[in-house]
N, C-alpha and C positions, 0 to 999 in steps of 0.2 A: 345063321343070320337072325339079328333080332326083331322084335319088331317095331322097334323104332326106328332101325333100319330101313326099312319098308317103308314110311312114313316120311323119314328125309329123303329115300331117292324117288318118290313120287313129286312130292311138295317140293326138288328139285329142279324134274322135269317138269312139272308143271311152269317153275320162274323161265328155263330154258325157251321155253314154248313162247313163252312173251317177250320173246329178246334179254331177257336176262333182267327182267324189270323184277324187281323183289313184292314176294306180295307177304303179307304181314301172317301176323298167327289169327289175329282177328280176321283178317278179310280171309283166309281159308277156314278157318269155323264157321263164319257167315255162311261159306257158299255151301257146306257142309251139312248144315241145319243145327249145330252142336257150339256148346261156349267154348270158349275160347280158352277158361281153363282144362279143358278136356281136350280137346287140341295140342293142347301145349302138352300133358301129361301124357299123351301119345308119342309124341314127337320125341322127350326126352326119355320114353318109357317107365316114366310114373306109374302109367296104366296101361295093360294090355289088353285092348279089345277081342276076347278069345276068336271072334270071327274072322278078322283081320287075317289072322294065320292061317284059318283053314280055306279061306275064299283065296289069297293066296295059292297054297296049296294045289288045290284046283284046278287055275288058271295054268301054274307050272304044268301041268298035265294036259294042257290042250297045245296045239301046233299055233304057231303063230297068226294063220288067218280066224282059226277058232276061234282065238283070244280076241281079235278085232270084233268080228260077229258077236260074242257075247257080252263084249264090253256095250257096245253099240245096243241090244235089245237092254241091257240093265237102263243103259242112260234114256229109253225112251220110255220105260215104263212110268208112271203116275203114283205117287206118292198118295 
């Protein structure tokens, strides 16, 4: 798998989640904190964010309630 792979079936799931309402490349950079060109060369694999794959990685390696719990303490941490 690549990893823009990774990138459209999040950004996938993600439109699912909202009833199939499409959300743009911009408004996922927005929410991301990153431009929209960088988004986009994600998406099409222009660019490989080497993290991407190994936090991936990772996550394959925990059981699925793991994977909730840690998703959950990343999303409440403070930037």
């Amino acid at each position: 798998m690549q990893i823009q792979d990774l990138f459209n079936i999040l950004h996938n799931s993600l439109e699912s989640k909202n009833n199939g309402k499409k959300i743009s490349l911009q408004e996922m950079a927005n929410q991301l904190g990153i431009s929209m060109r960088t988004y986009q060369d994600w998406k099409l694999g222009r660019a490989k964010p080497q993290a991407a794959s190994a936090v991936m990685k990772m996550l394959g390696q925990l059981d699925d309630d793991e994977i909730i719990r840690a998703v959950r303490k990343i999303n409440n941490l403070k930037d």
